[in-house]
N, C-alpha and C positions, 0 to 999 in steps of 0.2 A: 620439411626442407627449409621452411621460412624458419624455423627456431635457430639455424646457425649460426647466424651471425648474432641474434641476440645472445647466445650463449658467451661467443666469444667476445664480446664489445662488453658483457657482465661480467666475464672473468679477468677482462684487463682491467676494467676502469678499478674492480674490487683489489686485486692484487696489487696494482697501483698505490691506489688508497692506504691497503694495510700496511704496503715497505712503508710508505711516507709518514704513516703514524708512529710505525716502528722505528723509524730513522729519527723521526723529530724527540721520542722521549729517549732515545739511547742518547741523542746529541743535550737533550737536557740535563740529564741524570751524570753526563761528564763534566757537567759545565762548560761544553765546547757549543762555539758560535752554531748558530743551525745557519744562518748566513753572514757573510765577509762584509763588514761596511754598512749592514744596518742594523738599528737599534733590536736588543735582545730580545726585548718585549714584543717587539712590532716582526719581527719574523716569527717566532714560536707562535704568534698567535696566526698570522698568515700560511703558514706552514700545517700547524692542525686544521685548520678551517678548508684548505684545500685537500688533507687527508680526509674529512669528513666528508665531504661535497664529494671524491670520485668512490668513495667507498657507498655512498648513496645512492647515485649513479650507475655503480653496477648492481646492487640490490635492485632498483630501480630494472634493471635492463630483466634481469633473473627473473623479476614478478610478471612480464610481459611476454614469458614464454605460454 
Protein backbone atom coordinates (compact mmCIF):
# COMPACT_ATOMS: atom_id res chain seq x y z
CA UNK A 1 0.00 0.00 0.00
CA UNK A 2 2.98 2.49 0.72
CA UNK A 3 4.19 1.69 -3.05
CA UNK A 4 1.30 4.04 -4.52
CA UNK A 5 2.19 7.00 -4.34
CA UNK A 6 5.60 6.35 -5.18
CA UNK A 7 4.51 4.78 -8.22
CA UNK A 8 2.43 7.54 -9.17
CA UNK A 9 4.90 10.69 -8.17
CA UNK A 10 7.50 8.20 -10.62
CA UNK A 11 5.28 8.14 -13.44
CA UNK A 12 4.58 11.88 -13.26
CA UNK A 13 7.81 13.31 -12.66
CA UNK A 14 9.12 10.50 -15.61
CA UNK A 15 6.33 11.43 -18.12
CA UNK A 16 6.88 15.00 -17.41
CA UNK A 17 10.40 14.75 -18.00
CA UNK A 18 10.18 12.84 -21.35
CA UNK A 19 7.15 15.48 -23.06
CA UNK A 20 9.82 18.29 -22.03
CA UNK A 21 12.71 16.54 -23.67
CA UNK A 22 10.50 15.75 -26.30
CA UNK A 23 9.07 19.25 -26.73
CA UNK A 24 12.55 20.80 -26.26
CA UNK A 25 14.31 18.89 -29.34
CA UNK A 26 10.97 18.97 -31.69
CA UNK A 27 11.23 23.03 -30.79
CA UNK A 28 14.92 22.61 -31.69
CA UNK A 29 14.92 20.76 -34.78
CA UNK A 30 12.30 23.64 -36.03
CA UNK A 31 14.19 26.38 -35.18
CA UNK A 32 11.25 27.58 -33.18
CA UNK A 33 12.01 29.55 -29.90
CA UNK A 34 11.71 26.91 -26.85
CA UNK A 35 11.05 30.28 -24.89
CA UNK A 36 9.58 34.01 -25.90
CA UNK A 37 12.12 36.75 -24.89
CA UNK A 38 15.10 34.75 -23.78
CA UNK A 39 18.34 34.02 -25.27
CA UNK A 40 18.21 30.67 -27.43
CA UNK A 41 20.99 29.28 -25.88
CA UNK A 42 20.06 29.94 -22.32
CA UNK A 43 16.45 28.21 -22.55
CA UNK A 44 17.44 25.03 -24.69
CA UNK A 45 19.88 24.61 -22.16
CA UNK A 46 17.37 25.27 -19.06
CA UNK A 47 14.78 23.45 -20.64
CA UNK A 48 16.73 19.98 -21.12
CA UNK A 49 18.34 20.29 -17.77
CA UNK A 50 15.03 20.39 -16.22
CA UNK A 51 13.81 17.52 -18.74
CA UNK A 52 16.66 15.61 -17.22
CA UNK A 53 16.36 16.48 -13.51
CA UNK A 54 12.31 15.27 -13.53
CA UNK A 55 13.04 12.36 -15.69
CA UNK A 56 15.69 11.37 -12.77
CA UNK A 57 13.28 12.13 -10.25
CA UNK A 58 10.87 9.70 -11.41
CA UNK A 59 13.57 6.90 -12.01
CA UNK A 60 14.50 8.00 -8.61
CA UNK A 61 10.95 7.57 -7.17
CA UNK A 62 10.55 3.94 -9.37
CA UNK A 63 13.88 2.59 -7.54
CA UNK A 64 12.40 3.26 -4.09
CA UNK A 65 9.49 0.96 -4.68
Amino acid sequence: MESGPAIFAGAVFALFGAGLLLWTVARVLHRAPVAHGVRPAASITLATLSGVLFLALGVWCFGRI
